[in-house]
C-alpha positions in Angstrom: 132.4 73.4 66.4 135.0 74.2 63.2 133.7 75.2 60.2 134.8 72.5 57.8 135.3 75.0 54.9 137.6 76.8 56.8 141.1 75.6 56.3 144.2 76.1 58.4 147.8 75.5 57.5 150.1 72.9 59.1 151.6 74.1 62.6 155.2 74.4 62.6 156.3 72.6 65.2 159.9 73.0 64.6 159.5 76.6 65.8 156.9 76.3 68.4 158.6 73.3 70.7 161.7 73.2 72.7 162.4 69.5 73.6 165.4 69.7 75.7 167.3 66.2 75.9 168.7 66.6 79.6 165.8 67.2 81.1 164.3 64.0 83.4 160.9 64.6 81.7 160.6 62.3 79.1 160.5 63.5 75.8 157.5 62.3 74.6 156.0 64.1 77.2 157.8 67.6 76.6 156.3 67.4 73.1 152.7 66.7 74.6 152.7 69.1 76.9 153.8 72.2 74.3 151.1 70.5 72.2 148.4 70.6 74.8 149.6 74.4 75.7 149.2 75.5 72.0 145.9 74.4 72.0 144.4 75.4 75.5 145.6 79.0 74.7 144.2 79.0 71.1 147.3 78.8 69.0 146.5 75.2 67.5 142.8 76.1 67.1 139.9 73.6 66.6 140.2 72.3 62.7 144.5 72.7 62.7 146.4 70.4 61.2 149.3 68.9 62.4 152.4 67.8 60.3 152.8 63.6 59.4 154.9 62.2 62.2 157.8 61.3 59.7 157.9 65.8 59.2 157.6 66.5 63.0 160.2 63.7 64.2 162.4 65.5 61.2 161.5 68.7 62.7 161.9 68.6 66.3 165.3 65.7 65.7 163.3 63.1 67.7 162.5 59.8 67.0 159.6 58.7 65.1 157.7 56.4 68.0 158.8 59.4 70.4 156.4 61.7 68.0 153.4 59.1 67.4 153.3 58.5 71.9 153.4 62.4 71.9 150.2 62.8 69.6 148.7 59.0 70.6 148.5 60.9 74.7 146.4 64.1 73.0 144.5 61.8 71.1 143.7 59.8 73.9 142.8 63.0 75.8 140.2 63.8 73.0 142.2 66.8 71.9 143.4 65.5 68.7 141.6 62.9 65.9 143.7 61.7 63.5 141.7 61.4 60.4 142.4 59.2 56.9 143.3 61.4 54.0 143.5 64.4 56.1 145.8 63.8 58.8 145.7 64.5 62.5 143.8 67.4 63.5 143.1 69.6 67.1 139.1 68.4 67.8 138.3 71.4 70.6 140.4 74.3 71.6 140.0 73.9 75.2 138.6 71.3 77.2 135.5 72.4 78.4 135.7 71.1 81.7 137.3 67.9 83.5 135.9 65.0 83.4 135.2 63.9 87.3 136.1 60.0 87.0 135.0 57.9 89.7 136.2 54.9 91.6 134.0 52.1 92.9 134.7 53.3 96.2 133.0 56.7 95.2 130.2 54.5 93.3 129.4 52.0 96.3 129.6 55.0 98.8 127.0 57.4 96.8 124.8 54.5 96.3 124.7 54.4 100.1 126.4 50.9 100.6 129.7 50.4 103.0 132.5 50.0 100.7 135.3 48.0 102.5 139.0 47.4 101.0 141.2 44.4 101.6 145.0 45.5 100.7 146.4 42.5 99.5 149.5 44.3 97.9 151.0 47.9 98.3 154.6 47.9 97.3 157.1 50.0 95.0 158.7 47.6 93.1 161.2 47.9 89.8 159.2 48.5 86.5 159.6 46.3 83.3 159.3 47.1 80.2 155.4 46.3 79.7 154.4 48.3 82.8 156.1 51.3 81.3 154.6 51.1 78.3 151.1 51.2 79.8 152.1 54.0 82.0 153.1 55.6 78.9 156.5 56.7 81.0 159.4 54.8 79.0 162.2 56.3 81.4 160.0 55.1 84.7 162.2 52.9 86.8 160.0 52.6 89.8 156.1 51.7 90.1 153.7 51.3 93.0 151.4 48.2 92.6 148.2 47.7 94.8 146.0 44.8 94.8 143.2 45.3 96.9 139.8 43.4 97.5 136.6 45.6 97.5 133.9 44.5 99.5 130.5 46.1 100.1 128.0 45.6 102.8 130.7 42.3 104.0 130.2 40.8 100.6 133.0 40.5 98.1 132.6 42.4 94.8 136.0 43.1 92.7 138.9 42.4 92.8 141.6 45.6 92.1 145.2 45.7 90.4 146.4 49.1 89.8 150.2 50.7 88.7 151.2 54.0 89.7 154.0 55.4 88.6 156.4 55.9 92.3 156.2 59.0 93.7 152.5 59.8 92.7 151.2 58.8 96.2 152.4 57.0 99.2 149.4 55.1 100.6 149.3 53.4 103.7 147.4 50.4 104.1 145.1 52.4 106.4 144.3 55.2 103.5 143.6 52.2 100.9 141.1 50.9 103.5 139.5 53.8 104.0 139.4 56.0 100.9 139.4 55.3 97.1 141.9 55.2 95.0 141.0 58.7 93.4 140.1 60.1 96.3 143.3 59.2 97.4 144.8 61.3 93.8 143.0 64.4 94.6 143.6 64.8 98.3 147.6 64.7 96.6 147.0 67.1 94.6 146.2 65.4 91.5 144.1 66.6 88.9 142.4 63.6 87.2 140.9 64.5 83.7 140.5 61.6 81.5 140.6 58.2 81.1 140.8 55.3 78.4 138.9 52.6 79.7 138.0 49.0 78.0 135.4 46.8 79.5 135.3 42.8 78.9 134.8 39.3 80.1 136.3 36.4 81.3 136.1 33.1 83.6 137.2 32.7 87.1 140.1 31.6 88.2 140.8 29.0 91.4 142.5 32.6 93.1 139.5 34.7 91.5 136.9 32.2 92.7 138.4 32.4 96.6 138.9 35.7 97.0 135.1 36.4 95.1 133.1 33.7 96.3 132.6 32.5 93.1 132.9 29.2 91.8 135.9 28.6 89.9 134.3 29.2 85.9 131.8 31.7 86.9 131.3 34.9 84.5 133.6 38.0 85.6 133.5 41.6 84.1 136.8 43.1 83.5 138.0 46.2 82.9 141.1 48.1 81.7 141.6 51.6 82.7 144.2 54.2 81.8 143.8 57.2 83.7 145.5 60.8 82.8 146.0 63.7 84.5 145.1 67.7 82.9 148.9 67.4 82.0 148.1 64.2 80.1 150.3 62.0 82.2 149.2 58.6 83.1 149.2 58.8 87.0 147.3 55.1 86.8 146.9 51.8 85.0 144.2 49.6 86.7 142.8 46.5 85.5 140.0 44.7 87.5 137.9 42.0 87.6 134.3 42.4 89.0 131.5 39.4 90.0 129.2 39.7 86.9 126.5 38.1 89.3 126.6 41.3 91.7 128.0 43.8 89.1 126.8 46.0 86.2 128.6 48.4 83.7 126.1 51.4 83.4 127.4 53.5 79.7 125.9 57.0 78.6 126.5 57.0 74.8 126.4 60.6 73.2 126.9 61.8 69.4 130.6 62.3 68.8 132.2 63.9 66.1 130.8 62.5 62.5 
């Protein structure tokens, strides 16, 4: 934990990062990942200060909403806070240990039941605007889409939508029947380590209600996930809709940073 007397000055990122412009890695992500490095090996330590995004665009020549995805993918990582009146700061110096995420898939099979998979839809297709954006990839031109119905035990439980940016994996409908999704990540090489996930509500629809055994109005639990990789790439939007009648949402809450 930093000691908050202890005060550090602003990094200069104008002479730590090297964003080259013809390089296929999107620049965003050229600044993240210097940023990440600097404070995995301890030269942004715990308590450092970065510069106002309006300085480190000026800095580093980028655009402004190049800089703010650049710090928004640490800060989703839980390696930066941005804090009022003080600015945006480095929380830890090195991540203590990835987080293992699970799928349902993993959940249903540790809890002993027979998790089953319908694939309803694996195909790379071309990538709008909005799907970029949640893959946090604004030069992605490609995306794999899945839709898949999980089953356990023969009865219906959720129903799955993920994005993956193309080239990330290459299921066949066989794998997504057998394995998980992030089973299916890791086996490729993938090292998951974080995720932004939001959990909510809604009714049924006529599809949601067929494919669930539901009846079309019942209660549904959804949920939005953004999953990153220890490089802090998104290798995974999902968003998913599960039976609230057959499903929980179990959360461990712990202190976090006052």
């Amino acid at each position: 934990m930093s000691n908050p007397d202890v005060t550090f000055p602003a990094w200069d990122a104008g002479r730590e990062i090297v964003v080259d412009p013809g390089s296929p890695e999107p620049l965003y992500f050229q600044v993240s990942r210097q940023l990440h490095a600097a404070i995995e090996d301890g030269r942004l330590p715990a308590g450092a200060r970065l510069g106002n995004e309006v300085d480190l665009a000026a800095s580093l020549r980028l655009s402004r909403p190049t800089i703010r995805q650049a710090i928004q993918t640490l800060v989703n990582q839980g390696l930066l806070v941005r804090r009022r009146g003080v600015g945006t700061q480095v929380v830890r110096t090195k991540v203590a240990r990835p987080l293992r995420l699970s799928s349902l898939f993993d959940d249903l099979a540790g809890l002993g039941g027979k998790p089953e998979s319908a694939v309803l839809v694996n195909r790379v297709e071309e990538v709008g605007a909005e799907v970029a954006e949640l893959l946090e990839a604004p030069g992605l031109t490609r995306v794999r889409r899945l839709k898949r119905l999980r089953s356990t035990d023969g009865e219906p439980l959720a129903l799955m939508n993920n994005y993956l940016p193309d080239g990330v994996i290459d299921p066949a409908d066989d794998e997504l029947r057998e394995r998980g999704l992030y089973q299916l990540l890791r086996s490729a090489g993938v090292r998951l380590h974080a995720a932004e996930q939001n959990i909510g509500a809604r009714l049924a629809t006529e599809e949601d209600a067929e494919l669930l055994h539901e009846e079309p109005g019942a209660a549904l639990l959804t949920m939005q996930r953004t999953t990153y990789d220890d490089t802090g790439r998104v290798v995974e939007y999902g968003w998913h809709v599960y039976r609230a009648s057959r499903y929980t949402f179990n959360l461990s809450l712990t202190n976090g940073p006052q």
